[in-house]
Residue, then its C-alpha position, 0 to 999 in steps of 0.5 A: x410439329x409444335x406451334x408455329x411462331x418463328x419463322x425466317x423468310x428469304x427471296x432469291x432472284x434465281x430459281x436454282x439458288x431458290x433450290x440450293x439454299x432450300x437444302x441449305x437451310x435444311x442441312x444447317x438447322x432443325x427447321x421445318x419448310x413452310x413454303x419454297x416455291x418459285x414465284x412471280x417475276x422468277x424469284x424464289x421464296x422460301x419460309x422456314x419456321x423453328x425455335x429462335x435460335x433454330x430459324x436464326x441459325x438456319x438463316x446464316x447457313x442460307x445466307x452463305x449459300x444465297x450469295x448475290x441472288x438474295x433479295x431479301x431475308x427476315x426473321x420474325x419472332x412471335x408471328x400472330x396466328x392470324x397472319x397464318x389464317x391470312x396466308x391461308x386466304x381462309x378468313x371470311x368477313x361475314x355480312x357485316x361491312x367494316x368501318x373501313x379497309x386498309x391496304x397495305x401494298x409491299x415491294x416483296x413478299x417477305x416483307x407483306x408478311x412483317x407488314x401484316x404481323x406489325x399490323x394485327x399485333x398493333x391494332x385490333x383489326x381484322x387481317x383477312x388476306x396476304x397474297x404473296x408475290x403471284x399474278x402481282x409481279x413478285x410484289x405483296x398485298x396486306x387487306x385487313x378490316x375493323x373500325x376506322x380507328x384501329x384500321x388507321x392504327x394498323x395501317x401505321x404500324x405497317x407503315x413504320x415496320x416497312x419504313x427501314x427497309x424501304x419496301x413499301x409500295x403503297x397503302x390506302x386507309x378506305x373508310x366505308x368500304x363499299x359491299x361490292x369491293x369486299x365481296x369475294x371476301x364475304 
């Protein structure tokens, strides 16, 4: 597989639709599955990444399939590779403590991960976790480091790129994070 950075999300208020549209997305368009699984709050999640046209196409085959029990779906083009690393949960922050921490809090998971992508893209910061959905209600949770200025910048960014949809759930701009609120991260 080539370097991943197209990928379509989409969330499903039913398990079995989950499913259904899994073999959809599949049958419609060369996509790989990244991620399909239920998660919190019985919904469903399923990303998929591929060429522009490939995730795009892909989308419309599970749209038609999804019907009622689609919550959400996106598409974002040209992710930034640290969102990966994020998702991965494999970034350590080292000794040093960040100028300050932003938090950015999402009603979805497909939507956390558009938050953090507008985040890292904008700002020179550290992106360091994306939870998605589980143990935290089906919602999503962006953490991210740096200077008090490019945190605030990327904060913003995150704002703005959830403003439309409406799916911001909260956000915090923490200056002078504490050692021990960081610790599992160090």
């Amino acid at each position: 597989m080539g370097k991943i950075n197209n990928i379509g999300i989409m969330e499903f208020s039913s398990l079995a639709a989950g499913y259904q549209v899994e073999d959809a997305l599949l049958k419609t368009a060369p996509v790989t599955i990244l991620l399909a699984r239920p998660v919190c709050s019985g919904k469903f999640l399923i990303v998929v990444s591929g060429s522009v046209a490939a995730v795009k196409a892909s989308l419309s085959g599970g749209i038609r399939a999804g019907g009622d029990s689609i919550i959400e779906y996106r598409i974002i083009n040209n992710l930034h590779p640290a969102v990966f690393r994020a998702l991965g949960l494999s970034v350590e922050l080292g000794n040093v403590l960040p100028g300050a921490l932003g938090v950015v809090e999402t009603f979805s998971a497909a939507s956390a991960v558009e938050a953090a992508d507008a985040a890292v893209k904008n700002a020179e910061i550290t992106l360091f976790r994306i939870q998605l959905a589980m143990a935290m209600g089906g919602k999503g949770l962006v953490l991210f480091c740096g200077a008090l200025g490019d945190v605030r910048a990327g904060l913003d960014a995150a704002i703005t790129a959830m403003a439309e949809s409406g799916m911001l759930a909260g956000s915090a701009l923490i200056s002078a994070p504490s050692e021990e609120l960081l610790r599992e991260y160090m």
